[in-house]
N, C-alpha and C positions, 0 to 999 in steps of 0.2 A: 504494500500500500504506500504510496508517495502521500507525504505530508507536507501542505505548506505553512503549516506552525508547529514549533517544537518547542514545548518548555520544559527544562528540568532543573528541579532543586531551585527554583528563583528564591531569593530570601533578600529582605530590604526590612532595616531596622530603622527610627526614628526614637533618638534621645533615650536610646535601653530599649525602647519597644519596636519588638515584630510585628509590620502592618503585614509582611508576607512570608512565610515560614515551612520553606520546604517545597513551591509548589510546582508541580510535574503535567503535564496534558500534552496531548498532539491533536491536531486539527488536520485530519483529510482534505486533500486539496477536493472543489468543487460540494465543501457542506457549509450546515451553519452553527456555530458554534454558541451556545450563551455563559456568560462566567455571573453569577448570580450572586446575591448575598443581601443584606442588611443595608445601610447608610456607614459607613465605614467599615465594614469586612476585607477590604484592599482590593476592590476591583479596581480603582483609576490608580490605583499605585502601580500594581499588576501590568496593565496596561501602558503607562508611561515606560514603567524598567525594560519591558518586550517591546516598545518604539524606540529607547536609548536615548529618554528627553530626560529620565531618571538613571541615574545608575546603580545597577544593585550591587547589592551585597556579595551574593554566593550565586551562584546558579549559571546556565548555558538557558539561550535563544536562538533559534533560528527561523527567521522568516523566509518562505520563499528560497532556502537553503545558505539563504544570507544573515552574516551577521550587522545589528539590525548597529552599532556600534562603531565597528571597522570597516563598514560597508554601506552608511548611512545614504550614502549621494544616491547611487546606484539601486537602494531599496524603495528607496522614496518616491523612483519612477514608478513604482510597481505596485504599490500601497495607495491607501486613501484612508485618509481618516476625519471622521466627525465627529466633534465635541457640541456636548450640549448648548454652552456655552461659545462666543464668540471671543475676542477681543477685536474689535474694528474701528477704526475713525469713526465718529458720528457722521459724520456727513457725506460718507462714501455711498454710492451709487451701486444695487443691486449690479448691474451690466460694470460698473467700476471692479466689481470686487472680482465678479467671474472672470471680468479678462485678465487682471493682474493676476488671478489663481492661474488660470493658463498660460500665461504667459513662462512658468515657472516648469515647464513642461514640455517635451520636444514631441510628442506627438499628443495632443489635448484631444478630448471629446469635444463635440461641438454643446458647447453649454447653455445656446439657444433653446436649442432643444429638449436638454436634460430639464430644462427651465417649465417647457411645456412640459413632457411627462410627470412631472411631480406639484402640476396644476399651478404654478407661478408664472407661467409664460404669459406675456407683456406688461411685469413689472420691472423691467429693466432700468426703467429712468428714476424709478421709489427709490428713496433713501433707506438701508438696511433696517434704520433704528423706527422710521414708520408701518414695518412690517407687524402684523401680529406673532405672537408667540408660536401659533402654529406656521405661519409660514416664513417664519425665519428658522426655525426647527426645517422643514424642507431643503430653504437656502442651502443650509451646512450640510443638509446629504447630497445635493448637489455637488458642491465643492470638491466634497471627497470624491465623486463620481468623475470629476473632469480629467484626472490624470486617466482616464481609461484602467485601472488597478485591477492588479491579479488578486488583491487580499483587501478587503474594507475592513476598519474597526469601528463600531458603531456603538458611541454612549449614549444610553435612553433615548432612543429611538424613534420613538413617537409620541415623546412626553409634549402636551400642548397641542395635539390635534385632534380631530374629532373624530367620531365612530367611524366615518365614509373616508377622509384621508386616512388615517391608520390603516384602513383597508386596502386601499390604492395604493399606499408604500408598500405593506406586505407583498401586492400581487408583482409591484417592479421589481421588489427584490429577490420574488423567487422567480422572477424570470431570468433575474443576472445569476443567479446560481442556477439554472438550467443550463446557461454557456459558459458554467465553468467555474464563475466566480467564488473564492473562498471569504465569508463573511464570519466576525466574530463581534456580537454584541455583547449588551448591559443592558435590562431592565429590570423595573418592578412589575409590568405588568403580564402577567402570569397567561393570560390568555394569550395573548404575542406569543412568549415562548413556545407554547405548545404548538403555535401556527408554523413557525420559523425554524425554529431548532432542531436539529439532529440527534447533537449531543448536549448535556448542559455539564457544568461544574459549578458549586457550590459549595463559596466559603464560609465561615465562622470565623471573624479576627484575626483573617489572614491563613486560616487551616482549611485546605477543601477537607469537606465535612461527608460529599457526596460526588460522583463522578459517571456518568452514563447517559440514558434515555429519560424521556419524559417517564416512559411506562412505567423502566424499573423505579424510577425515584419513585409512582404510586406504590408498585410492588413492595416495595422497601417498608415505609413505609406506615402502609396497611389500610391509607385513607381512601377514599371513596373518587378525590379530586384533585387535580394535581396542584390547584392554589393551598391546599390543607397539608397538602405532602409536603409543597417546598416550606410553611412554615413549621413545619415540624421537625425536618434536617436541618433547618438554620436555627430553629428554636427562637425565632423574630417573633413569632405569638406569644412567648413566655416573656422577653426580654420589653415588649409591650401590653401586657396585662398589666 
């Protein structure tokens, strides 16, 4: 089986404490992976040390059979990644931001377009910061979409849109993963994963707690639904009672 993510042993410690402790996964090229957890469990730490924007502790990454590190220029052609979050000029221009993203790019997607599938097309001349929450959420999977990338990593994914665009992002993205694409998100919303995901991993404070299918995570266990199962391997329903 070829994989295009490989982690082993990541560990990243902050001020004595391990946000990430030990942690091992591969990701099949052409699935979807979800890394799941709490509000602090280490998924964006996770995520930065496996991009090389953090550096960890202990452990081996490999993206795309690149080190994501010693090989940052070159991986970077081949990735995309969206953050929930932006940092952008205020007054930069939806068609401003897209071309400068491309621009960074030797063979770009046409981001017109990406613009229209993801229902934003002909807000080009809007300023980012007048967009709603849902579709500036869009915007940034955009973005990531422009380099053309073998691998997406996608945090909360569809936090801020509604019943009908969540759905419409789902059905693009698992048509990008029909041809090929290898996706690894973050959510909390439990439905999503089940839509999306292949495989999931779920931590606790930095320790996967659970590693597999949606099924077996019911299997495991023993609940009826798989929103009851994941707070029951994370123990987020105790830690919130």
């Amino acid at each position: 089986m070829e994989y295009a993510i490989e982690v082993s042993g990541l560990t990243k410690t902050y001020g004595g404490r391990r946000a990430v402790d030990g942690l091992s996964f591969c990701v099949p090229r052409g699935t979807v992976f979800g890394l799941l957890g709490a509000n602090g469990a280490g998924k964006s730490t996770t995520i930065e040390c496996m991009l090389g924007t953090k550096r960890m502790d202990a452990g081996r990454v490999r993206i795309l059979g690149m080190d994501p590190v010693r090989e940052r220029r070159a991986l970077f052609e081949r990735v995309g990644v969206q953050f929930q979050e932006g940092d952008y000029p205020n007054n930069i221009l939806v068609g401003e931001l897209c071309e400068e993203t491309a621009c960074l790019y030797r063979q770009p997607k046409d981001w017109r377009a990406l613009l229209a599938q993801f229902g934003i097309g002909g807000k080009e001349e809007q300023r980012v910061s007048s967009l709603s929450g849902g579709e500036r959420q869009r915007l940034f999977i955009v973005l990531a979409l422009i380099p053309g990338p073998q691998a997406v990593f996608l945090d909360e994914l569809t936090t801020g849109l509604d019943a009908r665009a969540r759905r419409d992002v789902w059905s693009r993205l698992e048509a990008l993963k029909a041809q090929g694409m290898t996706l690894l998100l973050t959510s909390h919303f439990m439905d999503e994963v089940e839509e999306l995901c292949d495989r999931i991993c779920i931590l606790k404070k930095g320790v996967p707690v659970f590693a597999g299918t949606v099924e077996e995570a019911i299997a495991q266990s023993g609940c009826a639904r798989f929103e009851d199962a994941y707070l029951m391997l994370s123990d987020e329903r105790e830690e919130h009672a």
